[in-house]
C-alpha positions in Angstrom: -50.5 -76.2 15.0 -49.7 -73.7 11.8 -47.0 -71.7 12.2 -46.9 -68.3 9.9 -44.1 -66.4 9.4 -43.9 -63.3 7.3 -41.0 -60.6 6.9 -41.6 -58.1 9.5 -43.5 -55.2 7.6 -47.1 -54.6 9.1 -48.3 -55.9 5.7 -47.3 -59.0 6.0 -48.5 -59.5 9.5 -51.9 -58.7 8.3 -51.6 -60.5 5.8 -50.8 -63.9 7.9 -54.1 -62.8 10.4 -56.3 -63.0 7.7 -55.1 -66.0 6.5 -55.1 -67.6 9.5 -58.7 -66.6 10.1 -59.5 -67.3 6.2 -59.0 -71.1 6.9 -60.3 -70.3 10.6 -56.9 -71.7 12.1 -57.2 -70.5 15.9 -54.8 -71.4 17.5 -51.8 -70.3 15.0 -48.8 -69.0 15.8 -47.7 -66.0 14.1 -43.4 -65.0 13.5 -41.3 -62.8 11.9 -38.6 -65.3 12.6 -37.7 -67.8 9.6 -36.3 -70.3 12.4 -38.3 -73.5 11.4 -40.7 -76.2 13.1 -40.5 -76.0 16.6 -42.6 -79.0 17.3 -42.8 -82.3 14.8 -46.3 -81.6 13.7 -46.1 -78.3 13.4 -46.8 -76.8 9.8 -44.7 -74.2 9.2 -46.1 -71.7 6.3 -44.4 -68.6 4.8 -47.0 -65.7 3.6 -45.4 -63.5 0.6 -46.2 -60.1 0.9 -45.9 -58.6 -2.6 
């Protein structure tokens, strides 16, 4: 499961929607907290917001 994280603004959550819809990733898991993998096959990717 992908795991997105972004810094809290609304921006950034949009932004992590669409990519997570761009490479049609359904079940992803979206969080403002930088915490890490919660599971061992978890990806865990960061979305810049610039």
């Amino acid at each position: 499961m992908a795991c997105y994280c972004f810094d809290g603004s609304m921006t950034g959550l949009l932004s992590c929607v669409f990519r997570a819809f761009e490479f049609k990733e359904l079940d992803a898991r979206i969080t403002a907290n930088p915490q890490g993998q919660n599971g061992l096959f978890d990806e865990f990717i960061h979305v810049a917001f610039q």
